[in-house]
C-alpha positions as CSV (number, residue, x, y, z in Angstrom):
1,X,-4.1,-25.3,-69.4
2,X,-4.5,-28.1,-71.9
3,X,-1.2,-29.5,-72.2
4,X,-1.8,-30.6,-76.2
5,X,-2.5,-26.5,-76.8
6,X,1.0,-25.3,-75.6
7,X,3.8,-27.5,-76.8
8,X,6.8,-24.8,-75.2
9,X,7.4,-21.3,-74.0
10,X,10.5,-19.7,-74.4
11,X,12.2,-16.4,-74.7
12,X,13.6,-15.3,-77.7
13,X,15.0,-12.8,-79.8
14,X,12.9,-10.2,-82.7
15,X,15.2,-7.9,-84.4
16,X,13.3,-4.8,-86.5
17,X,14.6,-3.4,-89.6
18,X,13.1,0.2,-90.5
19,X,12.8,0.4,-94.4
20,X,12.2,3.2,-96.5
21,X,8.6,2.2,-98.2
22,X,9.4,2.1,-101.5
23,X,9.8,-1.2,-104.1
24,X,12.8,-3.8,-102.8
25,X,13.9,-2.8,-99.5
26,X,12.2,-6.1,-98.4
27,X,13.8,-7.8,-100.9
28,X,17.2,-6.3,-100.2
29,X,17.2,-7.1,-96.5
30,X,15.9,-10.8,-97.4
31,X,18.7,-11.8,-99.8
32,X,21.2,-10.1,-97.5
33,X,20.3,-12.5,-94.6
34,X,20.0,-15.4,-97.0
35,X,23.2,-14.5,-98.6
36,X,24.7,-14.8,-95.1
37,X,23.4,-18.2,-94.1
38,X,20.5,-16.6,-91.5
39,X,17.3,-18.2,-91.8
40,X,13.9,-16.5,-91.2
41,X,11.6,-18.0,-89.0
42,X,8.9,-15.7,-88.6
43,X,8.3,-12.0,-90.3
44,X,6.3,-9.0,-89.9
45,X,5.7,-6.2,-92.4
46,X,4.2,-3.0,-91.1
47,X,3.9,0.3,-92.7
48,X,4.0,3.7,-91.5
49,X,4.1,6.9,-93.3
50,X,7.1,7.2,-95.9
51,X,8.3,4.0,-94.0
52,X,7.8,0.9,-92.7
53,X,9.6,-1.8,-90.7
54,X,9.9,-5.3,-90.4
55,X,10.1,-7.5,-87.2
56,X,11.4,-11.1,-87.8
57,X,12.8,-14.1,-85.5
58,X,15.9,-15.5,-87.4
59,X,17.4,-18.4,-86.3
60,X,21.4,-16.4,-85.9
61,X,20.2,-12.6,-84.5
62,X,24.0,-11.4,-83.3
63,X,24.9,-12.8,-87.8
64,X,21.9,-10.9,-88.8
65,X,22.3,-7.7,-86.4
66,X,25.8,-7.6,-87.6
67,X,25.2,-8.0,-91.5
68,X,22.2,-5.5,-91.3
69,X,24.5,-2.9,-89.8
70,X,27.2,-3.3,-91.8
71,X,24.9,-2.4,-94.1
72,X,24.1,0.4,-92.5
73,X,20.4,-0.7,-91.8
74,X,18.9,0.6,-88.6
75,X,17.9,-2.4,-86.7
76,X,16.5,-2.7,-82.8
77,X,16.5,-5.8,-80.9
78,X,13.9,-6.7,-78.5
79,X,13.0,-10.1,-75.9
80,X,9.7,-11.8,-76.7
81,X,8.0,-15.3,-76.5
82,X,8.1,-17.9,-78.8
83,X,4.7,-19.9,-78.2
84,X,4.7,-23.5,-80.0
85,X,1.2,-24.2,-80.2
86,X,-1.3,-26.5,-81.5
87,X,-2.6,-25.3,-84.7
88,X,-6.2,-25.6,-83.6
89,X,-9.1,-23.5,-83.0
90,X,-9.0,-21.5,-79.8
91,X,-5.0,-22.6,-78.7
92,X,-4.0,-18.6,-78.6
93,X,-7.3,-17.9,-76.9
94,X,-6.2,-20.0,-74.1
95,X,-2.5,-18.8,-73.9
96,X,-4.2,-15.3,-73.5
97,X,-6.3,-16.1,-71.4
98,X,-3.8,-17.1,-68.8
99,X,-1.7,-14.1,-69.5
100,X,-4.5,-12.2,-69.1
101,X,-5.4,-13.8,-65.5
102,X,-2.2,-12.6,-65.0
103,X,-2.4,-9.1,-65.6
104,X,-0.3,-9.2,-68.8
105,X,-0.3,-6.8,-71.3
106,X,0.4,-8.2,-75.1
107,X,1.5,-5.4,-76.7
108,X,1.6,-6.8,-80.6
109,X,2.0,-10.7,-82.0
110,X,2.5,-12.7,-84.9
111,X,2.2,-16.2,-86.3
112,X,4.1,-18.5,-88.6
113,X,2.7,-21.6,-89.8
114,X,-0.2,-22.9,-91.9
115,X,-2.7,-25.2,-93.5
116,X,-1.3,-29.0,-92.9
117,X,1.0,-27.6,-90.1
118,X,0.5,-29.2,-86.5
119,X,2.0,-26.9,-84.5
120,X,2.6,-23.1,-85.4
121,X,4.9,-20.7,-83.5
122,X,3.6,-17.1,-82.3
123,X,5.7,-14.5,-81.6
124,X,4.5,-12.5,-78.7
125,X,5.9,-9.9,-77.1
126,X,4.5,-8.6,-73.7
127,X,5.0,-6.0,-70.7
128,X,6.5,-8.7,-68.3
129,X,8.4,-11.3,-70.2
130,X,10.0,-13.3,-67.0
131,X,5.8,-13.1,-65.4
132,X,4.6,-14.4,-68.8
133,X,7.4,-17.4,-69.1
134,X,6.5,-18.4,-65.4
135,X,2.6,-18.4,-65.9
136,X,3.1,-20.6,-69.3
137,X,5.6,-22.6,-67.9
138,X,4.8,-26.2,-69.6
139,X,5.7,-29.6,-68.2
């Protein structure tokens, strides 16, 4: 793999909230982890019928578990990857690729990052995390 597409692979954390879908409940679970000092790193809104969840990487997920539950917020926690890649064409086609070769399953991903932004993370979370973090292994 081109080592200037994949900057580090790592395993991280994803907790997802379950929201009612109605005006605010983002909002409301934002300002709470704000309020609390817990930085968002990466987000993911998706509906469903009557409600909808968010997935997010935080940068403190046992602070934000605990406030969202004292809150009495229904929140899962789940392992995935944390890609650092080059923001350039064809960089997660690559990383695919070799997780492909490998026989392994994304099952749902995300990106943050932009225009003017080097290097973007993607969340990814897979079938076999400890298979995917040896087959990306950088450096």
């Amino acid at each position: 793999m081109n080592v200037s597409v994949l900057h580090s692979v790592r395993k991280g954390r994803q907790i997802a909230v379950f929201l009612d879908d109605v005006p605010g409940t983002l909002s409301e679970v934002s300002l709470r982890l704000g309020r609390n000092g817990i930085n968002i790193y990466a987000l993911s809104l998706a509906e469903g019928i009557g409600h909808g969840y968010v997935r997010m990487v935080v940068d403190k997920p046992d602070e934000a578990i605990r406030v969202l539950r004292e809150a009495e917020e229904l929140v899962m926690e789940r392992d995935v990857l944390l890609l650092e890649l080059a923001n350039a064409p064809g960089a997660l086609g690559e990383v695919t690729r070799r997780l492909a070769e490998a026989k392994i399953n994304v099952e749902y991903a995300y990106c943050a990052g932009g225009p003017g932004v080097d290097i973007g993370m993607v969340i990814v979370r897979v079938d076999q995390i400890d298979k995917a973090l040896a087959v990306l292994r950088v450096g």
